[in-house]
N, C-alpha and C positions, 0 to 999 in steps of 0.2 A: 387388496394390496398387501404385500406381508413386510414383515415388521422391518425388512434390513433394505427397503424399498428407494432408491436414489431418483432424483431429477437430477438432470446434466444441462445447463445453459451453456450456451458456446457467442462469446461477445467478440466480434473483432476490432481493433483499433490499428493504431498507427506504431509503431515502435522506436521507440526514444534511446534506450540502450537495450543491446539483443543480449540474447540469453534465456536459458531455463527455469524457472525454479515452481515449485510448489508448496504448500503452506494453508494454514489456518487464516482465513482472513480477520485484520481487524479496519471496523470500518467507521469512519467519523464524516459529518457533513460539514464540519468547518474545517479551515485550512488552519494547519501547522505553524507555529514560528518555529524555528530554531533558537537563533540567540536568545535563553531564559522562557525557552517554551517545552524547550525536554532537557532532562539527564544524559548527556551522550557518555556518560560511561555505564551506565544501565541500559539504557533502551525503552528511556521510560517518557511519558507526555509528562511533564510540571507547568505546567503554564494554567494560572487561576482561569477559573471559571471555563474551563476546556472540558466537554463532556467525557472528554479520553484521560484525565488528570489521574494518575497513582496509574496507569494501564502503561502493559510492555508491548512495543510493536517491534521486540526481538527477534527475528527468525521466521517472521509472522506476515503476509500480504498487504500491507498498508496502502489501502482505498481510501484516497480523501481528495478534495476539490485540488488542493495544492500546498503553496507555501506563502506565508506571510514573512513581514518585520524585514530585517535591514539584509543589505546581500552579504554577510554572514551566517544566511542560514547553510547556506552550502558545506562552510568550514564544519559546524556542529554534526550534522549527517554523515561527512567526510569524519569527521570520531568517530562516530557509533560504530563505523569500518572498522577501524582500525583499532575499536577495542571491541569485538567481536560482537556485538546485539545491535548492529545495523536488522531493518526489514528485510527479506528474502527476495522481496519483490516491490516496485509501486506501481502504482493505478491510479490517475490523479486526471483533473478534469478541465485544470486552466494550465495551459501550456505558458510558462512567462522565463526570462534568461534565467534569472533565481532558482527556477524548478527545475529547466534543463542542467543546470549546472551541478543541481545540486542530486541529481538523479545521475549523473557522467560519474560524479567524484567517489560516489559513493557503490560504484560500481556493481550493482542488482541491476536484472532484467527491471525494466520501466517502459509503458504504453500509454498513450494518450489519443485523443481524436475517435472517442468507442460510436458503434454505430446501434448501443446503447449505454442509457445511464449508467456504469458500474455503484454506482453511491445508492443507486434505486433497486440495482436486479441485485447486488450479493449484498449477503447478511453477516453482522462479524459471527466470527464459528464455522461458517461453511468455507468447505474445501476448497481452494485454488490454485487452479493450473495456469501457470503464466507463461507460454513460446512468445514472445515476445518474437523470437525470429521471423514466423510463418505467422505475425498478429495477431494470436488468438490466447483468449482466455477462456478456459471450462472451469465453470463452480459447479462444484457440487454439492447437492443439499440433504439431506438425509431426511424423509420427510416419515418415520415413523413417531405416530403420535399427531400426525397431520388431520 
């Protein structure tokens, strides 16, 4: 195998909001709060005891179960928009109003219903392509040093 050697996964899901984007994944196995769970003028997770705490999911793939806490999380994501360090993309795993809403406002390609775990196949740091239009996501992983 040589050193610059890629795996490509190809996941399909459902699409939530259509669109393209690609990006660095970051990837968490608990859901998100919004209200007093991130920084929405950074792009940053602040919520104690969140394994993703002081990390930016600015510009970045943000794979995670979904969203917690009160339906104000939507408003705080809907900031990170509109002060530029929203995600690029989500991938999220419990479809709930909260999530769809808050996935619409914040206007990034977003997929749900995968016909695999995204939380299980991509790793934060691997590459992700998200057509949410045509439902598919490709990671890619770099596996030199594997």
């Amino acid at each position: 195998m040589t050193a610059n050697a890629t795996e490509v996964i190809v996941i399909k899901g459902r699409c939530v909001v259509a669109g393209y984007a690609a990006g660095e994944a970051l990837v968490t196995q608990e859901t998100i709060s919004g209200w007093g769970g991130i920084n929405e003028r950074e792009g940053t997770v602040i919520e104690r005891r969140h394994e993703l705490r002081g990390q930016s999911f600015a510009n970045k793939v943000l794979v995670f179960p979904g969203a917690k806490g009160s339906s104000g999380w939507s408003a705080f994501f809907h900031m990170t928009r509109l002060n530029g360090v929203a995600p690029c993309a989500m991938l999220f795993t419990r479809m709930t109003t909260k999530m769809a809403l808050g996935a619409v406002v914040t206007r990034v390609p977003a997929m749900t219903d995968f016909d695999q775990d995204p939380l299980t196949v991509i790793t934060t740091g691997d590459w992700v392509e998200v057509d949410a239009n045509a439902g598919e996501v490709r990671v890619s992983r770099n596996l030199a040093g594997v």
